[in-house]
C-alpha positions as CSV (number, residue, x, y, z in Angstrom):
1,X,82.4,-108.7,-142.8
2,X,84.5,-105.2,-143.5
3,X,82.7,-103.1,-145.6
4,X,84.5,-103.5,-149.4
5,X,85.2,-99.9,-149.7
6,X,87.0,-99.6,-146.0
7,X,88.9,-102.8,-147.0
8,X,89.9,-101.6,-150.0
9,X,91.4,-98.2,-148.7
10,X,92.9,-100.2,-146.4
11,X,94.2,-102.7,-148.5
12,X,96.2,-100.1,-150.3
13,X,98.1,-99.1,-147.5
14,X,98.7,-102.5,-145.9
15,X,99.6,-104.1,-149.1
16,X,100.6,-101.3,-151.2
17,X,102.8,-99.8,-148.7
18,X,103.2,-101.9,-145.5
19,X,103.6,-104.9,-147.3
20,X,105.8,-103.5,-150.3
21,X,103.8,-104.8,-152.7
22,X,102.3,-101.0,-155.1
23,X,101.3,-102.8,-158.5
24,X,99.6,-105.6,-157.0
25,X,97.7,-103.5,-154.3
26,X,96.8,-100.7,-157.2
27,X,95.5,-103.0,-159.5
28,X,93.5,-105.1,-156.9
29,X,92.2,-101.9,-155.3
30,X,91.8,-99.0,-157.4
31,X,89.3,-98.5,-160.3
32,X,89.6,-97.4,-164.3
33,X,91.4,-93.8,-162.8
34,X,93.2,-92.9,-159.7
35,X,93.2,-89.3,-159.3
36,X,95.8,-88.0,-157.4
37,X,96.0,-85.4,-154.6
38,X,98.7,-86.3,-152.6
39,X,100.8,-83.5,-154.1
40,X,104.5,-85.4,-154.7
41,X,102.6,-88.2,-156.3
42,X,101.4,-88.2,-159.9
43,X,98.0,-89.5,-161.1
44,X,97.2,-92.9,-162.4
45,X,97.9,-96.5,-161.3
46,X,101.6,-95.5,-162.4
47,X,101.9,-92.7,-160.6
48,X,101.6,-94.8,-157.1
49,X,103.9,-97.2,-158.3
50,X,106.9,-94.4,-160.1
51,X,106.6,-93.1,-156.4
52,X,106.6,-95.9,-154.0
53,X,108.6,-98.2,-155.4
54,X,111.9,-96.0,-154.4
55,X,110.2,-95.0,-151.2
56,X,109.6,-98.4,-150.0
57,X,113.7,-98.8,-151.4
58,X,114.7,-96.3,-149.2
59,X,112.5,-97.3,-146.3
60,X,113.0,-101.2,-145.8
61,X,111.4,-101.4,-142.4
62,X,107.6,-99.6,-142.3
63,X,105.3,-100.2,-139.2
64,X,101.5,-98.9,-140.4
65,X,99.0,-99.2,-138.3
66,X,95.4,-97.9,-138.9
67,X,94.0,-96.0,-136.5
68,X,90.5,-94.9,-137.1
69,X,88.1,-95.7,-140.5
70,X,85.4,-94.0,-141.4
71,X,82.8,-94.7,-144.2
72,X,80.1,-92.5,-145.6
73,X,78.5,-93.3,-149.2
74,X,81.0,-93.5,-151.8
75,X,84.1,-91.8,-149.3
76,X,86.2,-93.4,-146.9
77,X,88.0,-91.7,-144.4
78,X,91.4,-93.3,-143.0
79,X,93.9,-92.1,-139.6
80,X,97.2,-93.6,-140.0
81,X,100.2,-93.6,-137.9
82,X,103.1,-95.0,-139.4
83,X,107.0,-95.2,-138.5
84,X,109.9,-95.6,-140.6
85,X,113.3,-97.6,-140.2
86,X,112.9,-98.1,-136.6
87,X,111.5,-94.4,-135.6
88,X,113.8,-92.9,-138.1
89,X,110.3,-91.1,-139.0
90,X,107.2,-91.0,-137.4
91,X,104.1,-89.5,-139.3
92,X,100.4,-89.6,-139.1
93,X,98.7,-89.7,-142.4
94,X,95.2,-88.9,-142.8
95,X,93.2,-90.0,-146.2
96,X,89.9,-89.7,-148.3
97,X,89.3,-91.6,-150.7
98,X,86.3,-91.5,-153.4
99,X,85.0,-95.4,-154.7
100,X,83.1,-96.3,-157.5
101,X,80.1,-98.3,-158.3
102,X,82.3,-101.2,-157.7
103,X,84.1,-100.2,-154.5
104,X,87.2,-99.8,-155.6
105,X,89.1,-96.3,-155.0
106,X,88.6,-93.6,-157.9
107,X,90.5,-90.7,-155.7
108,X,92.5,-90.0,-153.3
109,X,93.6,-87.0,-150.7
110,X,96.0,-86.7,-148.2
111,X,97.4,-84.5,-145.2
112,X,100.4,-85.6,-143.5
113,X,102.4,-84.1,-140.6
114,X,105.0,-85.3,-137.7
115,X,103.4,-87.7,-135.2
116,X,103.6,-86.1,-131.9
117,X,103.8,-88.1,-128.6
118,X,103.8,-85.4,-126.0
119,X,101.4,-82.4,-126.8
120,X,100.5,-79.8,-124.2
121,X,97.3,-82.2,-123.4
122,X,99.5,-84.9,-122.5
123,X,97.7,-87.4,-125.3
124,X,99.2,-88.1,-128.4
125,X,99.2,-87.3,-132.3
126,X,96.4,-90.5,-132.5
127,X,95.9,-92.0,-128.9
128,X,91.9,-92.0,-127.5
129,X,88.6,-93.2,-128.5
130,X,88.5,-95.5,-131.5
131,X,85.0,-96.9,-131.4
132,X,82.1,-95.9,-133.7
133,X,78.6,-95.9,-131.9
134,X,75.2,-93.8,-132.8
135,X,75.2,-94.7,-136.3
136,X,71.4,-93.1,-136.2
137,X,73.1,-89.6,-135.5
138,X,75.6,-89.2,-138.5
139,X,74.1,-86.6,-140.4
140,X,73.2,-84.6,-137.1
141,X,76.6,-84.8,-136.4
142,X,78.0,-83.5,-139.6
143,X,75.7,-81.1,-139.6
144,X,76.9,-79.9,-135.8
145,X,80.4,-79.8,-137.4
146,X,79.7,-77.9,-140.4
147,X,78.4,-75.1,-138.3
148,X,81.4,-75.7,-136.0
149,X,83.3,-74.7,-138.9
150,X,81.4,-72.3,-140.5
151,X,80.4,-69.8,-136.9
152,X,83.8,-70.5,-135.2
153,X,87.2,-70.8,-137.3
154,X,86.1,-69.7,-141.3
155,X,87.1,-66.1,-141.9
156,X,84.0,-63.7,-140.3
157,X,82.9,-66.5,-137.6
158,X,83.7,-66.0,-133.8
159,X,85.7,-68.3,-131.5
160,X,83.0,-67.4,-128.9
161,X,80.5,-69.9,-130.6
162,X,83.0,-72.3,-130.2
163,X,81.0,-72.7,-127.2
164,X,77.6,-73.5,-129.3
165,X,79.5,-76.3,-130.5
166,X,81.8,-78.1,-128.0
167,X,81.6,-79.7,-125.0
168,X,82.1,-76.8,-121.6
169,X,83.2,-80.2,-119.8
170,X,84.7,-82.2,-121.4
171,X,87.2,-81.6,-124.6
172,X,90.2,-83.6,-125.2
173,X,92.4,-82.7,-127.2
174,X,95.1,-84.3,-129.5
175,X,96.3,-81.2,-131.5
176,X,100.2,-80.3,-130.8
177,X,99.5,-76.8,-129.5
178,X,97.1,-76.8,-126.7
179,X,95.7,-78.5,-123.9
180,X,92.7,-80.2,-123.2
181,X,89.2,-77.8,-122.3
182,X,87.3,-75.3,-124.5
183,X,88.9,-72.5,-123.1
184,X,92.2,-73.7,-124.2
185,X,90.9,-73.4,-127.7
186,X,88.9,-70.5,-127.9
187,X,92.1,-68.8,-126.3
188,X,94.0,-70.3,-129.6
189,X,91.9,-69.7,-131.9
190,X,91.6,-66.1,-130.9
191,X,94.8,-65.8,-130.7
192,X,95.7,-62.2,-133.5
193,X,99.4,-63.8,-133.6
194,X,97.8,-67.5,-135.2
195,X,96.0,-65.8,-138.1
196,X,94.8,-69.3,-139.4
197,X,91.3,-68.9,-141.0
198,X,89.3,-71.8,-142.6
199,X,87.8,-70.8,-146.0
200,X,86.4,-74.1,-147.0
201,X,85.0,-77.2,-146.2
202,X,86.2,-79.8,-149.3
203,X,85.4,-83.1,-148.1
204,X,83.7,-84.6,-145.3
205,X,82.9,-87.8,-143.7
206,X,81.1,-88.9,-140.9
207,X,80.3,-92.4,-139.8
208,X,77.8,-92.7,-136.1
209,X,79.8,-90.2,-133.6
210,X,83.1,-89.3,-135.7
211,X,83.1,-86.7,-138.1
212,X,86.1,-85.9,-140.2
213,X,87.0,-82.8,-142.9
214,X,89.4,-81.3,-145.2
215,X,89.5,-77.8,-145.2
216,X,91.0,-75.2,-147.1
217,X,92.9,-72.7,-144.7
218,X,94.6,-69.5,-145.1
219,X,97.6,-68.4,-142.9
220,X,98.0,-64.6,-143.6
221,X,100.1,-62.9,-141.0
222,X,100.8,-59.6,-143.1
223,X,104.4,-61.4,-143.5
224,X,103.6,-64.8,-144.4
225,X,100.5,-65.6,-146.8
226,X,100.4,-69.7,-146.6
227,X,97.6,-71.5,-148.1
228,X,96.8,-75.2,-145.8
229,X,95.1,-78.5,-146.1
230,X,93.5,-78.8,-143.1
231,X,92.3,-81.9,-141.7
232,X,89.7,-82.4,-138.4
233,X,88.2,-85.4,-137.0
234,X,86.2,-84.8,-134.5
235,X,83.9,-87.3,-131.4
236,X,80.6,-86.0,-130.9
237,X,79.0,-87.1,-128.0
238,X,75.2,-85.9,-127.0
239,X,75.1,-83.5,-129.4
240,X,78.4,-81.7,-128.8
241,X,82.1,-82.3,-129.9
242,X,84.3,-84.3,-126.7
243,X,87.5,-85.3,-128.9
244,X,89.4,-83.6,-131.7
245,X,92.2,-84.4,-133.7
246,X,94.0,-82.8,-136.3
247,X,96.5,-82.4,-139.2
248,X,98.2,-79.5,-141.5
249,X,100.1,-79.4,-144.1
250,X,101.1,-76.3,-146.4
251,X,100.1,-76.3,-150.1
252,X,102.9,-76.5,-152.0
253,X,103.3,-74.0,-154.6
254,X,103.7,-76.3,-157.6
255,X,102.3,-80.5,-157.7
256,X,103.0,-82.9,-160.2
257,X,99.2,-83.8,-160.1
258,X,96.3,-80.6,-159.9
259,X,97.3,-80.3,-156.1
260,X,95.7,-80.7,-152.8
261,X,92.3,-80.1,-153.7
């Protein structure tokens, strides 16, 4: 049986959005609040519904297909690929979601970017392992990631302990900038012309080998000063990372809820 708070994320996209039914997946799914994050949406029960009800209007034919699921305590973690009106639009979604003591979904957060099919790697936006093993290891691996995090990509920490950290033989890679191999992305991470620095981890959940996080980043070029929501989920695999995807959107300067975070 699916765990109730998986299903119930799920739910709300599949029958929420997929489905075209937002009041009767909201109030089947979500609990006495539903705090808002996704920045173009505003809070509450009526919030989701004010803002899908044209979008599903405007997009009549919606292919959403769930990718990975992650759950951890009261938070669920979804990756979802969905295309619009025939591949008028192609986007991956990725979602956390608090629960209450009932299951049902109490928050939400969102980043969403353009699904990519043909990165440097060759893989795409969502393609590769999908299956959750070494339950025993979860807080291991979060803790491996957090430090990931912290020593190689936050402001002060070195791309050289990237190396602490990720596999040396084997690291595939699904982001839209680089190819597959630690070297690749200690190279783009150290790159002085990609000033993109992490300063915090917000959220994260890890369920057996998959670890995922939202990050607050900073983008600071000396011409461009960009705050980003940066999602990683990451495959751990004897005690170092094999598989990473990710996705980034910019903070908006004003939300119609209290914003990303």
């Amino acid at each position: 049986m699916m765990n109730p708070k998986r299903q119930h994320a799920i739910g709300l996209y599949i029958e929420g959005i997929r489905d075209g039914r937002p009041r009767e997946a909201v109030a089947k799914y979500t609990g006495d609040r539903y705090t808002q994050h996704s920045t173009g949406v505003k809070e509450g029960q009526a919030g989701f519904i004010e803002f899908f009800e044209p979008f599903l209007a405007r997009n009549p034919q919606r292919d959403i297909r769930i990718i990975r699921s992650l759950v951890d305590g009261r938070y669920v973690f979804l990756q979802v690929y969905q295309t619009l009106n025939n591949g008028g639009a192609e986007w991956v979604t990725t979602d956390f979601f608090d629960t209450d003591e009932n299951d049902k979904i109490i928050e939400h957060w969102d980043v969403i970017s353009t699904y990519a099919s043909s990165p440097p790697s060759g893989h795409t936006s969502v393609d590769g392992s999908t299956e959750i093993t070494d339950f025993e290891k979860t807080e291991a691996n979060k803790a491996l990631v957090r430090n990931l995090i912290r020593d190689g990509l936050m402001r002060g920490g070195d791309p050289a302990n990237l190396s602490l950290y990720i596999s040396d033989n084997q690291y595939i890679q699904h982001n839209n900038e680089v190819k597959d191999g630690l070297a690749a992305f200690q190279a783009l991470a150290s790159d002085p012309q990609r000033p993109l620095h992490y300063e915090e981890i917000v959220l994260m959940v890890g369920q057996g080998n998959f670890v995922a996080t939202l990050s607050r980043a900073n983008w600071n070029d000396g011409q461009i000063n960009q705050d980003y929501a940066q999602v990683d989920l990451f495959r751990i695999q004897n005690g170092l990372v094999v598989e990473h995807w990710d996705n980034a959107e910019p903070v908006p300067e004003h939300a119609v809820n209290r914003g990303k975070f």
